[in-house]
N, C-alpha and C positions, 0 to 999 in steps of 0.2 A: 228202497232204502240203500243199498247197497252201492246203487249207483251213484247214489247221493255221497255219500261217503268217498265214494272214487271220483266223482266229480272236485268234493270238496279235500281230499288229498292233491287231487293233480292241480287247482286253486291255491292251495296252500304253497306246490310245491312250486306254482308259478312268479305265485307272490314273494316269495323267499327266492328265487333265482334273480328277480327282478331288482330286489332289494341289494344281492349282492354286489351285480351289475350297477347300479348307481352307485354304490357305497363304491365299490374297485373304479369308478370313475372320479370320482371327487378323489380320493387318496391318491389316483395319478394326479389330478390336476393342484392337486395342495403338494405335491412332491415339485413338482413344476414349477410351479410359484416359488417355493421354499428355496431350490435352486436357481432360480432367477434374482428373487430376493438377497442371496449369500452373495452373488457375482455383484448385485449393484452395491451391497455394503463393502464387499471387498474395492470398489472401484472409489466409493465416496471415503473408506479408512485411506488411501492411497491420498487421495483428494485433500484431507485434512493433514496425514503428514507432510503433503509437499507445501502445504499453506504456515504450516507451523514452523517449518525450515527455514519459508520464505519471513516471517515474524522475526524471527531470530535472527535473519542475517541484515535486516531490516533495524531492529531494535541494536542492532552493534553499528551501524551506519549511523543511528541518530547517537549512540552514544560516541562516537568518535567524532560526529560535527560538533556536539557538545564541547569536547576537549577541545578543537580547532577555536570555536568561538569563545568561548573563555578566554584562552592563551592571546587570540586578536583582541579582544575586550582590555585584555592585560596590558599587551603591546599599545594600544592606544591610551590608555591612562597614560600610562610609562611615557610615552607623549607629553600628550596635556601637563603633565605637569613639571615638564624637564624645562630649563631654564631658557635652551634656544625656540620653543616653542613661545614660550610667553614673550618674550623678544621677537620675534617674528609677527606675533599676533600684534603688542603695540607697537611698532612703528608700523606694519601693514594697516592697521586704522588709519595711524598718522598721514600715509601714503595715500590712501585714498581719500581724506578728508583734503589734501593739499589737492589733487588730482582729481576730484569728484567727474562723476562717467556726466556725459551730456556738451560737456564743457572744451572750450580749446586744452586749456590743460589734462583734461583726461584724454584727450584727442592725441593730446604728445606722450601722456603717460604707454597708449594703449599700443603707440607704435613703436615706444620704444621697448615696451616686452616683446612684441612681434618680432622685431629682431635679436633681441636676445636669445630668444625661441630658436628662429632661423639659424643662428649662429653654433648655438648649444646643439644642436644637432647634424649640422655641419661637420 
C-alpha cells in the first residue's frame, strides 16, 4: 500500500507538472498572439487615420469644385441672359436659316468663317 501511495503521489505529481507545462505553454502562446494582435491593430488604427485624412482632404476637393461649379453655373446664366447673347442667338438662327449646311449657300457661309478663322488668328 505504500507503494501505492508513492506511485499515486509521483502520478499526481506527474499529472500536476504536466498540467503546468501546458497551461505555461498556452499563456506563452496567447501572449504571442496578443502581441501580434496589438501590432496588426496598431497597423490597421494607422490604416484608418491615413484614410480618414485622405476623406477630409477629398471632402474639401469636392467642396471647392462645388464653389467652382456654382460660380460657372452663375457665370453662364449671367450669359444666357445678357442682351448680346440673345442677339447673337437670333440672328445666328437667322444666319443659318439664310445659309442652311448642305446647300451652295452654306458652302459660302462655311468658307467664309474659315477665313475669318484663318485670319483671326493670323
Amino acid at each position: 500500500m505504500a507503494a501505492s501511495i508513492s506511485q499515486q503521489t509521483h502520478n499526481a505529481w506527474y499529472v500536476e507538472s504536466l498540467a503546468e507545462k501546458v497551461i505555461t505553454f498556452y499563456v506563452t502562446v496567447l501572449k504571442e498572439e496578443t502581441a501580434r494582435l496589438k501590432k496588426e491593430l496598431s497597423v490597421r488604427a494607422e490604416e484608418v487615420s491615413r484614410l480618414n485624412n485622405e476623406v477630409s482632404r477629398l471632402n474639401s476637393e469636392v467642396t471647392s469644385l462645388d464653389i467652382v461649379a456654382t460660380r460657372l453655373k452663375n457665370e453662364i446664366n449671367g450669359i444666357k441672359r445678357s442682351v448680346g447673347f440673345r442677339f447673337v442667338r437670333f440672328y445666328g438662327s437667322r444666319f443659318d436659316q439664310l445659309f442652311p449646311d448642305g446647300t451652295k449657300r452654306g458652302d459660302l457661309r462655311r468658307k467664309i468663317t474659315q477665313r475669318l478663322r484663318s485670319a483671326q488668328s493670323a
